[in-house]
C-alpha positions, -999 to +999 in steps of 0.1 A: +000+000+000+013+036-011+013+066+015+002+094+010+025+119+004+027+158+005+040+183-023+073+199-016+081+239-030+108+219-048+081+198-066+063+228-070+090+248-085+098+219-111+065+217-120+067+260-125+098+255-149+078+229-168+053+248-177+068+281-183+086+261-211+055+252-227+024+278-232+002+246-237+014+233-210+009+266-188-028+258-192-030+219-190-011+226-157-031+249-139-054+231-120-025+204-109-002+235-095-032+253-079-039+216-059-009+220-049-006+247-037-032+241-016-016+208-002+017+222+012+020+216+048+034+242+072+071+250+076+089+231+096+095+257+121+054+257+124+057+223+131+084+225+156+070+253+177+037+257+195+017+289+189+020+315+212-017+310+225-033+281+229-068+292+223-085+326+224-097+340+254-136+331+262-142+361+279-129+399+282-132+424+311-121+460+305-116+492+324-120+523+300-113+556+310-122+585+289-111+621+288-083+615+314-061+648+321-028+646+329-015+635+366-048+633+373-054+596+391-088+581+379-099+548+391-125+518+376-142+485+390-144+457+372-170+431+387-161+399+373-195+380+358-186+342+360-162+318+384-133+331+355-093+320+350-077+358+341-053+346+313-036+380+307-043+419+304-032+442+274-036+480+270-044+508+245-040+541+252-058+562+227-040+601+221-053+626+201-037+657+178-056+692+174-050+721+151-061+755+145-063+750+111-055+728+084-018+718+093+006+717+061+033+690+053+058+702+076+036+702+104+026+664+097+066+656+092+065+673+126+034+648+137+050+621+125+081+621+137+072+626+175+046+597+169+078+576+161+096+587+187+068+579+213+067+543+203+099+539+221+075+540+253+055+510+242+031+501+216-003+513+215+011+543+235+010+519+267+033+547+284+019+575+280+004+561+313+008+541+345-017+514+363-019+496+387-046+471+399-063+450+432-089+427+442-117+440+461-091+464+479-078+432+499-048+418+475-029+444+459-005+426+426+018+453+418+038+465+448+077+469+455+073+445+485+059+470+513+031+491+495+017+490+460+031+511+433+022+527+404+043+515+370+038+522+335+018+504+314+042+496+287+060+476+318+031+454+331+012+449+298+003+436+264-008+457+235-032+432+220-010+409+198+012+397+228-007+396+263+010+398+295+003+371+311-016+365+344-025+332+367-055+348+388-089+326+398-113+349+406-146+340+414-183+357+405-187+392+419-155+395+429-140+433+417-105+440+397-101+473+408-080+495+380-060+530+389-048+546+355-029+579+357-021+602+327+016+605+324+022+624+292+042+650+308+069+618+312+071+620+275+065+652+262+071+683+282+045+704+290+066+735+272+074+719+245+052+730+215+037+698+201-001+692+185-009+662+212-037+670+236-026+669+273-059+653+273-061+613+265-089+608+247-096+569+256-074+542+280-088+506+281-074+481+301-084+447+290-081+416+312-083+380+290-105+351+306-119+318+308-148+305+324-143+282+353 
C-alpha cells in the first residue's frame, strides 16, 4: 500500500519550470499546480513550535477611561461576571492631535516624527500612562514588596497581539479594581510645542479570561 505523500516547494518549483517552457502546457497545468498549492504543509518551524496561544480567550473584562487629564489619578471596577481563569491583560492608550487650522506638510513631518519617537514607550502608546490594579481592595499585585506602586503600562502589559500574562482565579462578583494615571508630561514636556492634547482621549485596560 502507497502513503500518501505531500507536495514539496521543490516539486512545486519543477512543475513552475515545466510549464513556463510550454504555453500549452501553462494551461493543461493549472489546476495540478493550484492543488498543490493548496496541499503544502506548514514550515517546519510551524511544526516545531507551539503557537503563542493556545486558544482565544472566552471572555474579556475592561476598564475604559475616557477624557483623562494629565497626573490626574482616575480609578475603575471591574465586577467579574462568572467563576473566571484571568489569562492575561493588554492595554491601548488612545491620544489625540488638534490644530487651529489645516496643518501643512511640515507640520505632519513634525506629527510624524514625534509619533515615532513615542513608540519607544511601548506600543499602542502603553506609556503615556501608568496602572496599577487589586482585588476588592484586599490583595494588591503590583507592589515593590511593602506598598503598592504605580508603573507604566508599557512595563506590566500587552498591546493586544502579545498579552501579558496573568495566573488569577477569581470567582463571581468579585471586583478587579483598576487606577490609571495620565503621564504624558513623562514624554512630552508640558513646554514643548507639540499638537498632542494633554488630554487622552480613551485608555482601556483589558483583562483576558476563561470560564471556570
Amino acid at each position: 500500500m502507497t502513503g500518501i505523500t505531500q507536495p514539496s516547494l521543490l516539486e512545486i518549483r519543477s512543475l513552475l519550470t515545466q510549464m513556463l517552457g510550454n504555453a500549452r502546457d501553462q494551461v493543461a497545468m493549472l489546476p495540478n499546480l493550484s492543488a498543490q498549492v493548496r496541499a503544502l504543509p506548514p514550515p517546519n518551524a510551524e511544526l516545531l513550535s507551539s503557537p503563542r496561544f493556545d486558544r482565544a480567550a472566552l471572555q474579556t473584562y475592561v476598564a475604559n477611561f475616557f477624557r483623562m487629564p494629565e497626573d490626574l489619578e482616575q480609578g475603575q471596577q471591574i465586577r467579574i461576571s462568572f467563576d473566571s481563569w484571568i489569562r492575561g491583560v493588554s492595554i491601548c492608550v488612545l491620544p489625540a492631535l488638534e490644530f487651529e487650522q489645516a496643518p501643512d506638510a511640515a507640520t505632519w513631518e513634525n506629527a510624524t516624527a514625534l509619533r515615532a519617537l513615542l513608540c519607544h514607550y511601548g506600543t499602542l502608546w502603553r506609556g503615556l500612562v501608568d496602572v496599577r490594579w487589586r482585588i476588592e481592595d484586599d490583595q494588591g499585585f503590583i507592589s515593590d514588596g511593602i506598598a503598592a506602586v504605580t508603573a507604566p503600562a508599557s512595563q506590566l502589559a500587552g498591546d493586544g497581539e502579545f498579552s501579558a500574562p496573568l495566573d488569577w482565579r477569581l470567582n463571581r462578583e468579585q471586583q478587579i479594581n483598576v487606577t490609571c494615571i495620565n503621564r504624558l508630561e513623562r514624554v512630552v514636556d508640558p513646554e514643548c510645542p507639540t499638537y498632542f492634547q494633554r488630554t487622552l482621549p480613551w485608555v482601556a485596560v483589558a483583562f483576558w479570561a476563561e470560564r471556570v
